[in-house]
C-alpha positions in Angstrom: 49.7 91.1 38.8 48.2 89.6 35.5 49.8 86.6 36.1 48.6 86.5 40.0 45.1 86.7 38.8 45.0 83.8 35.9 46.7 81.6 38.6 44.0 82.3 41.0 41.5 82.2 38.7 42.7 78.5 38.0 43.0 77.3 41.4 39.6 78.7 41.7 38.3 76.5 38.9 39.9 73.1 39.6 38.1 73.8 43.4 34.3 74.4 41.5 35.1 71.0 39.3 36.5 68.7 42.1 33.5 70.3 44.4 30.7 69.2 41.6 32.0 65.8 41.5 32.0 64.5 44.8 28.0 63.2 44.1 29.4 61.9 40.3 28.3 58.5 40.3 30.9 55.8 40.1 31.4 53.3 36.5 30.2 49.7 37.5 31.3 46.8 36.0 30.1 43.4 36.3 32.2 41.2 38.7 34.4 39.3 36.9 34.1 35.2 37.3 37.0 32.9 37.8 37.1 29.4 38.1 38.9 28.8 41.1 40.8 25.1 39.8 43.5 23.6 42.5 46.6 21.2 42.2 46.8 19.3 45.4 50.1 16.4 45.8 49.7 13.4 47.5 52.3 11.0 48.9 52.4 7.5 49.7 51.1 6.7 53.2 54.1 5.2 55.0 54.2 5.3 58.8 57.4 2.6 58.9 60.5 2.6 61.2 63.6 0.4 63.0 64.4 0.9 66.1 68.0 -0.4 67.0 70.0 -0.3 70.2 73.0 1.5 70.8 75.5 -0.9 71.9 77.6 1.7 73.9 74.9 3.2 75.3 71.9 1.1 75.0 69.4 3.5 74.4 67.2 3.1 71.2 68.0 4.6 67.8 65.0 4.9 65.7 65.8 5.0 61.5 62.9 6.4 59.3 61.3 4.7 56.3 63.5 6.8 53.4 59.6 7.8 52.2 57.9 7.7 55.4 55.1 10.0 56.0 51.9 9.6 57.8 49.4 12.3 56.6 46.7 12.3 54.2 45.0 14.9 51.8 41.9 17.0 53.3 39.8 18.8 51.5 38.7 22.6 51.9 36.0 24.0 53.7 35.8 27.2 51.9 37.0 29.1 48.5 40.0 30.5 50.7 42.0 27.4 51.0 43.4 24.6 49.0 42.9 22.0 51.6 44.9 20.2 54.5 48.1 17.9 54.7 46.9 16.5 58.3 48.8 13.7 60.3 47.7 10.5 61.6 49.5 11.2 65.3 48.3 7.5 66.4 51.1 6.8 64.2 53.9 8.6 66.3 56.0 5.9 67.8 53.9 3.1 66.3 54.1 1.5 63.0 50.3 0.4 63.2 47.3 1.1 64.9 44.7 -0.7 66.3 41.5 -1.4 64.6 39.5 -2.9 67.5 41.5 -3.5 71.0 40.3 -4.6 74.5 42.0 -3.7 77.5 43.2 -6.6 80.2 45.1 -6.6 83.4 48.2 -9.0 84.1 49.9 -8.4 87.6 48.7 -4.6 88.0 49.3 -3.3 84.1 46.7 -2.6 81.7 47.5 -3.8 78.4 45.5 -4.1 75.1 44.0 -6.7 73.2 44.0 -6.0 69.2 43.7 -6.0 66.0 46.1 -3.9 63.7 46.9 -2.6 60.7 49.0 -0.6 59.1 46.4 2.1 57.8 43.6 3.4 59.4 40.1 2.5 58.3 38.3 4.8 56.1 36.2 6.3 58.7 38.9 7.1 61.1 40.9 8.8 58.3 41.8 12.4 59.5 41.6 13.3 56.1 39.5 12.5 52.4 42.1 10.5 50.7 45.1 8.1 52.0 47.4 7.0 49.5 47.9 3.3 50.2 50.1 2.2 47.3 51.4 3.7 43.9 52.1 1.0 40.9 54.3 2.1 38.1 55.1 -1.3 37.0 52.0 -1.1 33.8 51.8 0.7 30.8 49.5 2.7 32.9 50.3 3.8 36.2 47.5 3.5 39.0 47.3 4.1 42.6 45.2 2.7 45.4 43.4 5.7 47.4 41.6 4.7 50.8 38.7 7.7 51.0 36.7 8.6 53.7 34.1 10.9 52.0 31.5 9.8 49.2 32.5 9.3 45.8 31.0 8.2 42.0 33.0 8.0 39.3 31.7 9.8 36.4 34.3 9.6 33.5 37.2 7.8 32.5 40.1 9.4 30.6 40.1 13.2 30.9 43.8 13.8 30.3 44.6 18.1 30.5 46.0 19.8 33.7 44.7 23.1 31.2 43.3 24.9 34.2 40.9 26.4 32.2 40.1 23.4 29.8 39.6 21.4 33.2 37.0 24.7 34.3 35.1 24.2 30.6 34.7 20.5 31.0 32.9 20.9 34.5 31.0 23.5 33.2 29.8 21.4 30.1 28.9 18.7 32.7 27.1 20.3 35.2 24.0 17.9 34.2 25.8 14.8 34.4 27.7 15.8 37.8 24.6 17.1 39.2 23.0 13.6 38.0 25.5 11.9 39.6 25.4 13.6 43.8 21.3 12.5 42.9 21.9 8.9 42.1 24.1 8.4 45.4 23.4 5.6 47.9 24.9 4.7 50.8 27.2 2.6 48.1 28.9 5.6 47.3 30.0 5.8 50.7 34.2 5.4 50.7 33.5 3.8 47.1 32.1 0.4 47.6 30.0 0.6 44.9 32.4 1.6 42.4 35.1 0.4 39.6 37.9 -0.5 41.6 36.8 -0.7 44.7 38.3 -3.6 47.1 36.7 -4.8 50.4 39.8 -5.8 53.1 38.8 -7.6 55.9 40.6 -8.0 59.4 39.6 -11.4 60.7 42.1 -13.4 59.4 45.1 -11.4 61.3 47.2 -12.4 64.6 46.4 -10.9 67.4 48.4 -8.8 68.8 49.5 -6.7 72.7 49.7 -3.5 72.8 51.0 -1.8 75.9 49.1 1.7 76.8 51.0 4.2 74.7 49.9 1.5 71.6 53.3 0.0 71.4 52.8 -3.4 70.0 54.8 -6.0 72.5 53.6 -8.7 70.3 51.9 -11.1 68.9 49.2 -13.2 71.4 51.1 -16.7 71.7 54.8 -15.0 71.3 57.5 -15.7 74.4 57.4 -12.8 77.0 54.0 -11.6 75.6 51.0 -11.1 78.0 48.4 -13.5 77.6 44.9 -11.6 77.0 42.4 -14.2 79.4 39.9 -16.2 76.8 36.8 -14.2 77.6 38.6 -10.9 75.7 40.2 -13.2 72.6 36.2 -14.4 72.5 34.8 -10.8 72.0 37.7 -9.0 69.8 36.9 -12.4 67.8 33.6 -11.6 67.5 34.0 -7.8 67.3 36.3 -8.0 64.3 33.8 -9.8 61.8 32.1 -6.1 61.7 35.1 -4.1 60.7 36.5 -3.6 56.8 37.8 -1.0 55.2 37.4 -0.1 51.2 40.7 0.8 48.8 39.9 2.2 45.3 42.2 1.7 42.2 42.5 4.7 40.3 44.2 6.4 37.1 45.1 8.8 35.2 42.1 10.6 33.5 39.3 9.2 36.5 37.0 11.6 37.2 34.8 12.0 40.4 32.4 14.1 42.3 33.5 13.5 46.1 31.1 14.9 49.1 34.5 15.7 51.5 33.9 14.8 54.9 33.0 18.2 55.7 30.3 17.7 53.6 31.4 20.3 50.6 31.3 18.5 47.0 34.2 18.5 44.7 34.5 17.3 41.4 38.4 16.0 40.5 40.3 14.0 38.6 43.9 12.0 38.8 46.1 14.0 36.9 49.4 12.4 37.6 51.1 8.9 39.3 54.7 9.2 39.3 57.8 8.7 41.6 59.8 12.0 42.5 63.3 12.7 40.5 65.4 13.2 43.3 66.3 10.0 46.0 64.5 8.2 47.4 62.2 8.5 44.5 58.3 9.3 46.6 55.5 8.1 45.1 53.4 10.6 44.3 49.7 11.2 43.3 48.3 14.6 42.1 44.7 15.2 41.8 42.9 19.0 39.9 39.7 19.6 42.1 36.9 21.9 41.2 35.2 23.2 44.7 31.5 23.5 43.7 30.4 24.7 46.9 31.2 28.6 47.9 
C-alpha cells in the first residue's frame, strides 16, 4: 500500500511539472550563416556528327562526335539550386544553325537562305556560358567561354577551390565587387570590353540552303543546291554586316562578377581546365560561383 502511494505520488508530480511548462519559453539562438559556395562542370560545346548510308539497307546511320554535347551552363535563379545544364535543341539533327536565314520558294518548297555557324550567338545562348574551345597545349591552360549575361573581370590569379577560403575572399571584397556591378556599361555586355574578349564576324562565310527542318543541303553555288533568287542573297548580305558574337579567353585564377541572364549576380572564378581521365578524354571547365542575390 506504501509502495502504491509513493508511485502515485510521483506520477502526480511529473503531471504538476510537465503542466507548468507548457508556457516555458523556448532557448533562441541566432541563425547560423553559411556561405552557400557551388562547383559547377562545363564541357566543350560540340554539336558534330556523320551520317553514312547503309549499303544493304540504305537508310542513314548517324555516328556521334566521341565528345559531342550541345548544352551550356545556366545559372540559378534562387539559393535552392546549383544551376542548369540546358540543350541547344536547334542543334538536333543539325551540325549548325543559322544565324540570319531568308526563306525562298523553288517549284512549290520553301527553303532557307543563310548564314551558319556552328555555335549560337551570345544572345540566343540558352544558357550563361558556352564552352567554345579548351587549350591545354601552354604552360597555362585557357579556355574560350561565349557568355550571354554581363561580366567584369575583377582579379587575376585566385588559385583555392577552399570553399570557405573562396567565401573569405568575397567577403573581403565586397567593396571592390560592389565597385565593379557600378562601373558597368553596356561594354560589359557578353564581355566586349574585357581582357580577352574577341569580336567574330559572319560576313565573310558561304552561304548556305537550308531545307525547313534546318538541314543544310548546301552551299549557294553547289550542284543540286537550290538557287536563293538575287533580291534574298542582296538582303541576307546586307543583314549579316549587323551580327557578331564575342568569345572570352579565360584561366585559371580569373575572377568575375557576372549579372546571369536572369538577372541574379554572381561572383566566380575558373578553378580548373583539364581533359577527363577516361576516353575520349572531354574537355572540361569548372567554375566556384558565389550567388550574391537570395
Amino acid at each position: 500500500m506504501k509502495k502504491l502511494f509513493i508511485n502515485t505520488a510521483l506520477f502526480a508530480l511529473i503531471v504538476i511539472l510537465v503542466s507548468s511548462c507548457s508556457d516555458c519559453p523556448l532557448t533562441e539562438h541566432d541563425a547560423i550563416y553559411l556561405c552557400q559556395t557551388r562547383i559547377v562542370t562545363m564541357e566543350r560545346f560540340n554539336p558534330n556528327f556523320t551520317v553514312a548510308i547503309d549499303p544493304n539497307s540504305g537508310e542513314e546511320i548517324v555516328t556521334l562526335d566521341p565528345d559531342y554535347n550541345i548544352s551550356m551552363y545556366e545559372f540559378p535563379f534562387n539559393y535552392a539550386s546549383s544551376g542548369n545544364f540546358p540543350n541547344d535543341n536547334r542543334f538536333k539533327g543539325n551540325t549548325q544553325v543559322p544565324i540570319i536565314s531568308l526563306p525562298f520558294a523553288v517549284n512549290n518548297t520553301i527553303y532557307y537562305a543563310a548564314y551558319a555557324d556552328t555555335y549560337p550567338i551570345n544572345s540566343e545562348l540558352s544558357g550563361d556560358i558556352l564552352v567554345r574551345d579548351v587549350d591545354l597545349s601552354g604552360a597555362l591552360p585557357t579556355a574560350t567561354l561565349r557568355i550571354k549575361g554581363s561580366i567584369a573581370q575583377i582579379d587575376q590569379n585566385f588559385l583555392s577551390e577552399n570553399a570557405q577560403v573562396f567565401c573569405d575572399y568575397v567577403d573581403a571584397q565586397r567593396a571592390n565587387i560592389e565597385q565593379s556591378f557600378r562601373n558597368y556599361t553596356v561594354g560589359n555586355l557578353y564581355g566586349a570590353n574585357q581582357p580577352g574578349a574577341t569580336l567574330n564576324r559572319y560576313d565573310t562565310r558561304p552561304i548556305v540552303v537550308t531545307d525547313q527542318s534546318g538541314r543544310i543541303i548546301g552551299a549557294v553555288g553547289a550542284p543540286n543546291v537550290p538557287t536563293p533568287p538575287q533580291d534574298i542573297i542582296n538582303s541576307l548580305t546586307a543583314d549579316i554586316r549587323s551580327k557578331s558574337s564575342i568569345d572570352l579567353r579565360v584561366t585559371l585564377g580569373n575572377v568575375y562578377t557576372y549579372i546571369a541572364k536572369n538577372g541574379k549576380r554572381f561572383v566566380f572564378f575558373v578553378s580548373e581546365i583539364r581533359a577527363a581521365s577516361l576516353p575520349p578524354n572531354r574537355n572540361r571547365v569548372s567554375i566556384m560561383l558565389y550567388p550574391l542575390d537570395k
